[in-house]
matplotlib code that plots the C-alpha trace (Angstrom):
import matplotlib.pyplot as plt

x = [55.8, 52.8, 53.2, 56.1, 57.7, 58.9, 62.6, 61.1, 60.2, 64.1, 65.9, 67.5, 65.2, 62.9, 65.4, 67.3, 63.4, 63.1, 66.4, 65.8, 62.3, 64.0, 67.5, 65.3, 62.3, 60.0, 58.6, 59.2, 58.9, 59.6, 55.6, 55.6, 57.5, 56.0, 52.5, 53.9, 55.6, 52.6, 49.9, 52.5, 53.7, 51.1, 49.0, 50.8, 48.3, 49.9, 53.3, 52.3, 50.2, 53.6, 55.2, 52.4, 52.9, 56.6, 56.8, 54.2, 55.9, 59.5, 58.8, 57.5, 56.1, 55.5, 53.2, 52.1, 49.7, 48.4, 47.7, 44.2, 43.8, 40.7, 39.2, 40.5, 43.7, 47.0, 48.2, 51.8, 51.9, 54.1, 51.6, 52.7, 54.4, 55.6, 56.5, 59.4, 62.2, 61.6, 61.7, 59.2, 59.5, 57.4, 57.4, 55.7, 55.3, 55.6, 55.2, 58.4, 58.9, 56.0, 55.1, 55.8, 56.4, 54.7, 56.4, 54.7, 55.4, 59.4, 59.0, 57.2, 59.7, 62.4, 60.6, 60.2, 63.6, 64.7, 62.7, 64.3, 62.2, 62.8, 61.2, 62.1, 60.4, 60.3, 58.8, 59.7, 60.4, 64.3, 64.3, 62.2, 64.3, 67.7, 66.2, 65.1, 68.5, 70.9, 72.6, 72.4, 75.4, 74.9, 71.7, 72.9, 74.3, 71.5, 69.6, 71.6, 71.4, 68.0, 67.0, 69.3, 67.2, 64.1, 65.2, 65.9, 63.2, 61.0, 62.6, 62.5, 58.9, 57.2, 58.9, 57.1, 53.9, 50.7, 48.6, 45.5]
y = [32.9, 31.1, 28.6, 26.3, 26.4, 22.8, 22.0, 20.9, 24.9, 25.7, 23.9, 26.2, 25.4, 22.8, 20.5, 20.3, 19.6, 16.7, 15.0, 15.2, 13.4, 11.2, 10.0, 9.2, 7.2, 9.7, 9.4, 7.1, 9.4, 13.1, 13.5, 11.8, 14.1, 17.4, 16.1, 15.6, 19.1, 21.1, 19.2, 20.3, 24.1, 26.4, 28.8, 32.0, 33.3, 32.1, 33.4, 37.1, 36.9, 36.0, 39.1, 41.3, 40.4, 40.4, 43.8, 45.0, 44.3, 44.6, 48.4, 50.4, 53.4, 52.2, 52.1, 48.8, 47.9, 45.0, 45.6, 44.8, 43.5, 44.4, 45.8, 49.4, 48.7, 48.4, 45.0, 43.9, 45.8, 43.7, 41.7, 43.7, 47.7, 49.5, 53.3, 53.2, 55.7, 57.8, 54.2, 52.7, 48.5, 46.6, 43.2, 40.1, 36.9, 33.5, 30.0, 28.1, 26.3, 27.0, 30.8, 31.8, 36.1, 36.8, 39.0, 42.1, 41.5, 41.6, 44.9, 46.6, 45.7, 47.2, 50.4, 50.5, 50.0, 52.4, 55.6, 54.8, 52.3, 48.8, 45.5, 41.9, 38.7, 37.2, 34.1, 34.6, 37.1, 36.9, 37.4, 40.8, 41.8, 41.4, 43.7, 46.3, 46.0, 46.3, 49.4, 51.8, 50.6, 47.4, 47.3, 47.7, 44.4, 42.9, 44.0, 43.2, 39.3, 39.3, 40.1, 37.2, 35.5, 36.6, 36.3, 32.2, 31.8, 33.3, 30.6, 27.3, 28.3, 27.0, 23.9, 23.4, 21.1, 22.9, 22.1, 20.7]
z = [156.7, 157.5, 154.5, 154.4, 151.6, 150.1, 148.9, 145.3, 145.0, 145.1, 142.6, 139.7, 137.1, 136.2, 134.3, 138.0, 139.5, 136.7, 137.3, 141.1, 140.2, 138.0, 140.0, 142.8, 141.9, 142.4, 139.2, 136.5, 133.6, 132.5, 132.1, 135.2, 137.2, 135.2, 136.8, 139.8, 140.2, 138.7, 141.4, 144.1, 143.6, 144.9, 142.5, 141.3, 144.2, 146.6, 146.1, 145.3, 148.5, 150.2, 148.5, 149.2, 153.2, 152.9, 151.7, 153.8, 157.0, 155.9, 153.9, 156.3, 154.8, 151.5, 149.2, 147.6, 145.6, 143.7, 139.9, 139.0, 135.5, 133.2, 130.5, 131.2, 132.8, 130.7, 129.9, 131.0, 134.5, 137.0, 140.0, 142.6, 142.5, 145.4, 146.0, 148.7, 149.7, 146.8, 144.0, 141.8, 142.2, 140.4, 140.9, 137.8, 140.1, 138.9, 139.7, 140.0, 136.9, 134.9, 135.5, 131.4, 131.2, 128.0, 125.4, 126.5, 129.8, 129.3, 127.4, 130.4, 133.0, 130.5, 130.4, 133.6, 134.4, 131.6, 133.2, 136.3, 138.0, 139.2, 137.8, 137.7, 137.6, 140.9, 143.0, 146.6, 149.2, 149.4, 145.8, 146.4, 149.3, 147.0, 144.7, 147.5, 148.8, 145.5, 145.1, 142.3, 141.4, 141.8, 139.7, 136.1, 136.4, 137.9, 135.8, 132.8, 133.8, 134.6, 130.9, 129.7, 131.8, 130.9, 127.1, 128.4, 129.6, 126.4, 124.5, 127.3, 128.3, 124.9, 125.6, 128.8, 128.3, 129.8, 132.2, 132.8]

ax = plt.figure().add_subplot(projection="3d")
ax.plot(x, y, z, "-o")
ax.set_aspect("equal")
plt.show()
C-alpha cells in the first residue's frame, strides 16, 4: 500500500476514536476531537482508490469498474463493482467515521444481495478481501449483521456534526 494507513483510522467506531482523543489529551473537547479526526482521515477518494488497486492486483481476471455518477446513471450504485469467478461484488466506500450510506443506498446493496450478488459497505482492503473470501455459506450471516449495521449506522449518522 503506498499510503500508510494511521492507527486513529482503526478504532471500532467513532465514539472509541473520541474517547481515545479524550483519555489522552489529545483534545480537550468532543468538538475538539471530531475536528481533529475529520482534518486527519483521508477523503473517501483515497480509500476507494486503495480498493480499486487492491482488487486489481489481488483478482486477477476480473472485472472492475468504478461507478460514474450523473445525470443518466442510477442513483445508489456501490463505488466500486467487480465481475469475478462467475460473482457480482459491489463495493459503497466510506470514510471511517463519517462516511453516512444514505437510505437509498442501503436498499441497493439489499437488492443486490437479494438477486444473488454481493454488496457491503466497506473502508479498506481487508474488509474487501473478507468478503471475496466468505463462503456461500458463510455469507447469509454476514450478510445478516451487516444490515444491522447498516440500519446503526442510519440512525448514529444524523448524530454526527458535519463538516466544514
Amino acid at each position: 500500500m503506498s499510503r500508510k494507513e494511521s492507527d486513529i483510522e482503526h478504532f471500532i467506531g467513532l465514539e472509541a476514536a473520541l474517547i481515545y482523543l479524550l483519555s489522552f489529551r489529545i483534545c480537550k473537547t468532543r468538538n475538539e476531537a471530531i475536528k481533529y479526526l475529520r482534518d486527519r482521515i483521508p477523503a473517501e477518494g483515497v480509500y476507494q482508490t486503495e480498493i480499486k488497486k487492491f482488487l486489481e492486483s489481488s483478482c486477477h481476471g476480473a472485472f472492475i469498474w468504478k461507478a460514474a455518477a450523473g445525470p443518466y446513471s442510477r442513483g445508489g450504485i456501490p463505488d466500486i463493482n467487480m465481475v469475478y469467478n462467475g460473482k457480482f461484488y459491489g463495493f459503497e466506500v466510506k470514510r471511517p467515521y463519517f462516511g453516512k450510506i444514505s437510505q437509498l443506498q442501503k436498499e441497493t446493496i439489499e437488492k443486490i444481495n437479494k438477486a444473488g450478488g454481493r454488496a457491503a459497505v466497506v473502508t479498506f482492503p481487508s474488509e474487501v478481501a473478507e468478503i471475496i473470501m466468505t463462503s456461500d455459506a458463510e455469507w447469509k450471516g454476514f450478510i445478516e449483521n451487516h444490515y444491522k449495521f447498516l440500519e446503526r449506522e442510519l440512525k448514529y449518522s444524523k448524530n454526527i456534526p458535519e463538516g466544514e
